[in-house]
C-alpha positions as CSV (number, residue, x, y, z in Angstrom):
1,X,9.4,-12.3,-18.1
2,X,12.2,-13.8,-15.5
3,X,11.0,-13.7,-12.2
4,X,12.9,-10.8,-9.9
5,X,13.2,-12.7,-6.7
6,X,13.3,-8.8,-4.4
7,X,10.1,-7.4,-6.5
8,X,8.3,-11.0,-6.3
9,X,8.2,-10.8,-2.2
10,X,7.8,-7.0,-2.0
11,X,4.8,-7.3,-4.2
12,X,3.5,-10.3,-2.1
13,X,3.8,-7.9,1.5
14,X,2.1,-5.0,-0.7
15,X,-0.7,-7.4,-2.0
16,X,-0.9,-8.2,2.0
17,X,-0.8,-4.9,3.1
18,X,-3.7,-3.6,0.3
19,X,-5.9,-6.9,1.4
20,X,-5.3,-5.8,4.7
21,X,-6.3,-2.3,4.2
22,X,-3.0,-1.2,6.2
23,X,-2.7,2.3,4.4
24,X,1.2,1.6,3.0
25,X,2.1,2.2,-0.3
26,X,4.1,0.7,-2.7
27,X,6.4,3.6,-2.1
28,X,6.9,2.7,1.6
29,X,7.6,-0.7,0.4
30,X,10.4,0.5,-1.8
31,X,12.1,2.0,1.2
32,X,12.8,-1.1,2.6
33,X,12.9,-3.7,0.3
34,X,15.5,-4.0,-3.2
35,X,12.5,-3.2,-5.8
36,X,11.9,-0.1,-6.8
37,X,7.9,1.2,-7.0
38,X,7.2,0.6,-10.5
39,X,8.6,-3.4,-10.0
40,X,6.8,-3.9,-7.2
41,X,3.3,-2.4,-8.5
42,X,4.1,-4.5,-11.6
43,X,4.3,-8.2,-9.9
44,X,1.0,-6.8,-7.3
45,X,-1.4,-6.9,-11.0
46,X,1.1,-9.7,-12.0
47,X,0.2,-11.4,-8.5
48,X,-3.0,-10.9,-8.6
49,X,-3.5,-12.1,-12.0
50,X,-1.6,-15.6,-11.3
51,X,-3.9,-16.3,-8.0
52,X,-7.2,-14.6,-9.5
53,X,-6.7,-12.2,-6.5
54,X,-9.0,-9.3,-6.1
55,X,-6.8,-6.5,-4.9
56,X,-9.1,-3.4,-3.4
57,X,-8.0,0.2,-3.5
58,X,-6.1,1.3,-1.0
59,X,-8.2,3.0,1.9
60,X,-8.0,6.8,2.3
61,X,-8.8,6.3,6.4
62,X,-5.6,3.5,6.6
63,X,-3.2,5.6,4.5
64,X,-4.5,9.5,6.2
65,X,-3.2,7.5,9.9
66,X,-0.3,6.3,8.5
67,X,0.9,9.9,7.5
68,X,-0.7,11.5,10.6
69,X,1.2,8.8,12.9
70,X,4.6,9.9,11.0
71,X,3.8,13.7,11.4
72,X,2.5,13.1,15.2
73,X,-0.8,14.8,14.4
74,X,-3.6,15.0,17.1
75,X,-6.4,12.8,17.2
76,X,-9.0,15.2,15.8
77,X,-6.9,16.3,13.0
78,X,-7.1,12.7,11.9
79,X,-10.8,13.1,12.6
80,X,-10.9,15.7,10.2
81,X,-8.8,14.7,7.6
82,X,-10.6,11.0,7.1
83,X,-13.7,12.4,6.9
84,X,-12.4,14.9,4.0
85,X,-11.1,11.7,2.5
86,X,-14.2,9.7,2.8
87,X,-16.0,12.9,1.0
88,X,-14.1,12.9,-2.0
């Protein structure tokens, strides 16, 4: 598989970002860099794989204040919607 240079370094910030439990997506990664989702979620396993990384799930809590920062959502309905998250 030739090595897509864009994908290869948006993966690497997503693999950060998910070891980092910073709540962004592979879909916010997209936005900014020249992979699309699927590429970049293709070279994270592909990444992890190469370096025997183990790469968690993304956090609920990280991703719920992400969304809430974007929307400008008050501090208890952050409350609320984390714990809803961390009950599922």
């Amino acid at each position: 598989m030739p090595i897509d240079r864009d994908a290869l370094a948006a993966a690497a910030l997503y693999c950060a970002c998910r070891e980092r439990q910073t709540g962004r997506t592979a879909g916010d990664i997209e936005r900014v860099a020249r992979a699309d989702e699927r590429q970049i979620s293709r070279r994270l396993w592909w990444i992890a794989d190469e370096c025997s990384l183990e790469v968690p799930p993304p956090s609920v809590e990280a991703r719920v204040r992400v969304v809430a920062a974007r929307l400008d959502a008050r501090r208890e309905v952050v409350r609320d919607a984390v714990d809803a998250g961390e009950n599922v």
